[in-house]
C-alpha positions as protocol buffer text, in pm:
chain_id: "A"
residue {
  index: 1
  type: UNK
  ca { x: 0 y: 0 z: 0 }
}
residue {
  index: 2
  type: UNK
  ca { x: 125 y: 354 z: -95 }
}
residue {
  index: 3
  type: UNK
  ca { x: 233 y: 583 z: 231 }
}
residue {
  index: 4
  type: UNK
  ca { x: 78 y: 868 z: 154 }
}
residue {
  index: 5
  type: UNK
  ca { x: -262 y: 631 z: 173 }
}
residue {
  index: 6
  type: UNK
  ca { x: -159 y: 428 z: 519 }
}
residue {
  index: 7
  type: UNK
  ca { x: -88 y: 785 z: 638 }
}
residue {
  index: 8
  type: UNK
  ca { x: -481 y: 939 z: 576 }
}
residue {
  index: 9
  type: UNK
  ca { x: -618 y: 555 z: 731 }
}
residue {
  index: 10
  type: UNK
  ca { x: -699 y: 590 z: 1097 }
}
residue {
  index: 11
  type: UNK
  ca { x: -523 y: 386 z: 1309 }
}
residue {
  index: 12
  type: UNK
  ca { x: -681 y: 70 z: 1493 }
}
residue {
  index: 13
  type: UNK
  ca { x: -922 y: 155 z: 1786 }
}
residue {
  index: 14
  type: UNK
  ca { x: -703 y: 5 z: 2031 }
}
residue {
  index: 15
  type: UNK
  ca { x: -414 y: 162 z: 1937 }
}
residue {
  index: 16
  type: UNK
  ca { x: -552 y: 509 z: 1959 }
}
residue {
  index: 17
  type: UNK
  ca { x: -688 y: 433 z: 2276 }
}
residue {
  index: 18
  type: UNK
  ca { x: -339 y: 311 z: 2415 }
}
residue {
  index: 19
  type: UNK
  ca { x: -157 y: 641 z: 2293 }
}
residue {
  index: 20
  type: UNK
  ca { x: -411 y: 864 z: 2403 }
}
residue {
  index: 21
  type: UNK
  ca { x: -372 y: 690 z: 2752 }
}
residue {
  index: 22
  type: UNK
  ca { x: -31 y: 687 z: 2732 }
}
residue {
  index: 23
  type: UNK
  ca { x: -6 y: 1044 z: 2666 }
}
residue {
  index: 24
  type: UNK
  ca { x: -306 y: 1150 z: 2926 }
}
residue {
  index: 25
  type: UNK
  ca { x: -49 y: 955 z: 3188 }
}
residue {
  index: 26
  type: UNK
  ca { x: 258 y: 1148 z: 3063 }
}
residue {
  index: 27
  type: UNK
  ca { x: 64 y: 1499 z: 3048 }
}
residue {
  index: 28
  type: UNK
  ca { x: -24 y: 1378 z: 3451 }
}
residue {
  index: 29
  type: UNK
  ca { x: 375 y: 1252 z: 3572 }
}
residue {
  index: 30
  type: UNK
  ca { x: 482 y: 1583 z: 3389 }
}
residue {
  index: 31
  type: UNK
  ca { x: 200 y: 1834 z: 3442 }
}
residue {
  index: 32
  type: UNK
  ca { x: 97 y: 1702 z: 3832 }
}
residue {
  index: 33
  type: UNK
  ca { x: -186 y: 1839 z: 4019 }
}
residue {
  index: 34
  type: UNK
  ca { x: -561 y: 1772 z: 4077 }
}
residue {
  index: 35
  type: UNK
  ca { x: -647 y: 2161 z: 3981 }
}
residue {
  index: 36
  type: UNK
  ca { x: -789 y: 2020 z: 3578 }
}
residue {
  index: 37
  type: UNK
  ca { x: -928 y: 1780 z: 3435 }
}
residue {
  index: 38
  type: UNK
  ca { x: -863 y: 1647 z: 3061 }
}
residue {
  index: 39
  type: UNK
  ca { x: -1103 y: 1483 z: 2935 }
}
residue {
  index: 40
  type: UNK
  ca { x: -1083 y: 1255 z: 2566 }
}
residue {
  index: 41
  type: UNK
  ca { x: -1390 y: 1102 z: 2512 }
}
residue {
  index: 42
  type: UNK
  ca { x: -1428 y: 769 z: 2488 }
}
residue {
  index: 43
  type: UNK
  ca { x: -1078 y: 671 z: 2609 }
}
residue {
  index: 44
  type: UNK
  ca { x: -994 y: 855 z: 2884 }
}
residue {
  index: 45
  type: UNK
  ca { x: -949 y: 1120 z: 3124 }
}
residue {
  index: 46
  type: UNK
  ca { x: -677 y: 1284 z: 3397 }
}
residue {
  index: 47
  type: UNK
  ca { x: -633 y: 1547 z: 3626 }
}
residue {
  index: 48
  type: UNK
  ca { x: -327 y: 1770 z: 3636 }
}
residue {
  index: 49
  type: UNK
  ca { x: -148 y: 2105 z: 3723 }
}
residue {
  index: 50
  type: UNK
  ca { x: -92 y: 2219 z: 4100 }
}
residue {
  index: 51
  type: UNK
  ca { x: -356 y: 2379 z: 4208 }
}
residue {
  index: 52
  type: UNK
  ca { x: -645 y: 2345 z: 4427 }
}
residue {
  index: 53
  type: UNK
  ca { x: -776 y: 1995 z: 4447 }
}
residue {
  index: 54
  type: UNK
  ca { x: -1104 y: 1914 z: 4306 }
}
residue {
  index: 55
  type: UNK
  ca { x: -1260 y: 1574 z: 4502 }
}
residue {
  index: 56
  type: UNK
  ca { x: -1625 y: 1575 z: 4431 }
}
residue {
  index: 57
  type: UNK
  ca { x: -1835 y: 1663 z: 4110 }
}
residue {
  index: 58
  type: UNK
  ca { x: -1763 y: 1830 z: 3789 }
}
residue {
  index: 59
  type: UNK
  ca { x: -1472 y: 2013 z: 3815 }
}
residue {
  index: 60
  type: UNK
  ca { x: -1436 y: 2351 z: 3772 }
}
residue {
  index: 61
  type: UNK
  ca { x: -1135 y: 2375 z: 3513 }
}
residue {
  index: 62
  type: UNK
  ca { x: -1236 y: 2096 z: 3239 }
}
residue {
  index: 63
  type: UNK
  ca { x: -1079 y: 2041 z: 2894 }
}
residue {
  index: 64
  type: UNK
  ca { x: -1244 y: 1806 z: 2640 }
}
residue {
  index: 65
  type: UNK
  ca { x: -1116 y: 1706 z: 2284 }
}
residue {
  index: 66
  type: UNK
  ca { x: -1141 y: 1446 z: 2050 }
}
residue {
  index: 67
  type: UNK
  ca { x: -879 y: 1161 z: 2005 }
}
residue {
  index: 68
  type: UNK
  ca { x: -719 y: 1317 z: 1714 }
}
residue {
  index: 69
  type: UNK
  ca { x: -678 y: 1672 z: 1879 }
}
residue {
  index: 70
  type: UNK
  ca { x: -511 y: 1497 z: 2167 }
}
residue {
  index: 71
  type: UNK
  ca { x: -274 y: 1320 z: 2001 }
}
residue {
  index: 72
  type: UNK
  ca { x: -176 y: 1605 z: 1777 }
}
residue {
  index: 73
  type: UNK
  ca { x: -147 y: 1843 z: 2090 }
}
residue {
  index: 74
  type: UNK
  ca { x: 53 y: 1631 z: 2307 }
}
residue {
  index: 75
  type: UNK
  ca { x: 295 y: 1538 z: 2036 }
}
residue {
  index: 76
  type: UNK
  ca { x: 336 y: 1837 z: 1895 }
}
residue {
  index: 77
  type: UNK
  ca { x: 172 y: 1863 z: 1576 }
}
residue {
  index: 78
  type: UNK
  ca { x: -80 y: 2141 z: 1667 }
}
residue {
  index: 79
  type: UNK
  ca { x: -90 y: 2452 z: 1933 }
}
residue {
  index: 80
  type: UNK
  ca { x: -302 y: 2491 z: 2181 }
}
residue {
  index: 81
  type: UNK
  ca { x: -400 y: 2876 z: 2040 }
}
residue {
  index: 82
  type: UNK
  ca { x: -472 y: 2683 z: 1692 }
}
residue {
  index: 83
  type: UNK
  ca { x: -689 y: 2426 z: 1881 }
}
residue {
  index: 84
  type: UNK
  ca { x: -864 y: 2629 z: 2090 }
}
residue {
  index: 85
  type: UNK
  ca { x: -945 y: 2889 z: 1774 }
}
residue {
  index: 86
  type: UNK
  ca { x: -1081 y: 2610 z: 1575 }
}
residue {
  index: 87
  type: UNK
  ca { x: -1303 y: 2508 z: 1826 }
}
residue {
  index: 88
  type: UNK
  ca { x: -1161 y: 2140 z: 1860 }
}
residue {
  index: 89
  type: UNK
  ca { x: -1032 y: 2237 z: 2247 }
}
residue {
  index: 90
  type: UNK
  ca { x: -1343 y: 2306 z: 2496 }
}
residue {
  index: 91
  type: UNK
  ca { x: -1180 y: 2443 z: 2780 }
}
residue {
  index: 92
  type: UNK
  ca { x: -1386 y: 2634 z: 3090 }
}
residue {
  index: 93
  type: UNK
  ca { x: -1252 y: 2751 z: 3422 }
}
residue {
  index: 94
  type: UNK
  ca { x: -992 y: 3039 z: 3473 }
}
residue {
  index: 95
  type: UNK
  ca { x: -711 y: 2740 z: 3516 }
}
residue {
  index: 96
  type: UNK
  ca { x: -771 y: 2535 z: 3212 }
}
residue {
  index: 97
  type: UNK
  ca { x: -501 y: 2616 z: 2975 }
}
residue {
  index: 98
  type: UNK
  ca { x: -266 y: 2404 z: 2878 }
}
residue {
  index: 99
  type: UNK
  ca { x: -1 y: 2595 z: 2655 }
}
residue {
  index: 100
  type: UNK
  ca { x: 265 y: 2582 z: 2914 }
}
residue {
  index: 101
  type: UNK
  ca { x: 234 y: 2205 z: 2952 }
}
residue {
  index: 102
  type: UNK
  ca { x: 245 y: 2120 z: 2573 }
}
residue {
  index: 103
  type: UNK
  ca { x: 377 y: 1893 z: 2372 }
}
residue {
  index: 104
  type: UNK
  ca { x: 455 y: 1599 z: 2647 }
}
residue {
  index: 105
  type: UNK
  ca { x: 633 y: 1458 z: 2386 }
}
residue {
  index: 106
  type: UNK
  ca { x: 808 y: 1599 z: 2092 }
}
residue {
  index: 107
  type: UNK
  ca { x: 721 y: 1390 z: 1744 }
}
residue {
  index: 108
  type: UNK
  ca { x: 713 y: 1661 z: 1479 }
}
residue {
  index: 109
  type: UNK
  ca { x: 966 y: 1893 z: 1383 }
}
């Protein structure tokens, strides 16, 4: 099969699930706190930055994206001002921002 079309394919369901878990848990070691909450939908969630600790309910600094945000966030491949323009970052609460915290780890140039 030609690169260019294994490159547009998404990847396997349990392989995005495993990186976006793996990079939720590296965003948490590197990131650590209980003040936010990151939230990708269907595959997982964390909390992180220092902060006041949130125990019970919804939390009041929440991010939610998609899979394929995530992944391109925490590697590098997007911003989190071009994520949050586009609309594919939902972020409320004056603490969720995650620009200083971004990538986790470094993939693309």
């Amino acid at each position: 099969m030609h690169s260019a079309v294994a490159a547009t394919e998404p990847p396997p369901r349990d392989t995005l699930a495993m990186a976006v878990r793996y990079l939720l848990q590296l965003l948490a070691e590197q990131a650590q706190g209980n003040t936010v909450e990151v939230r990708v939908p269907p595959f997982g969630a964390t909390q992180c930055i220092a902060g006041p600790r949130h125990t019970r309910g919804t939390p009041p600094n929440v991010i939610e994206t998609d899979a394929a945000t995530w992944l391109a966030l925490a590697t590098g491949g997007l911003t989190w001002a071009e994520a949050v323009a586009s609309g594919a970052v939902h972020a409320s609460g004056q603490r969720a921002d995650l620009s200083a915290h971004l990538p986790v780890l470094r993939i693309h140039s």
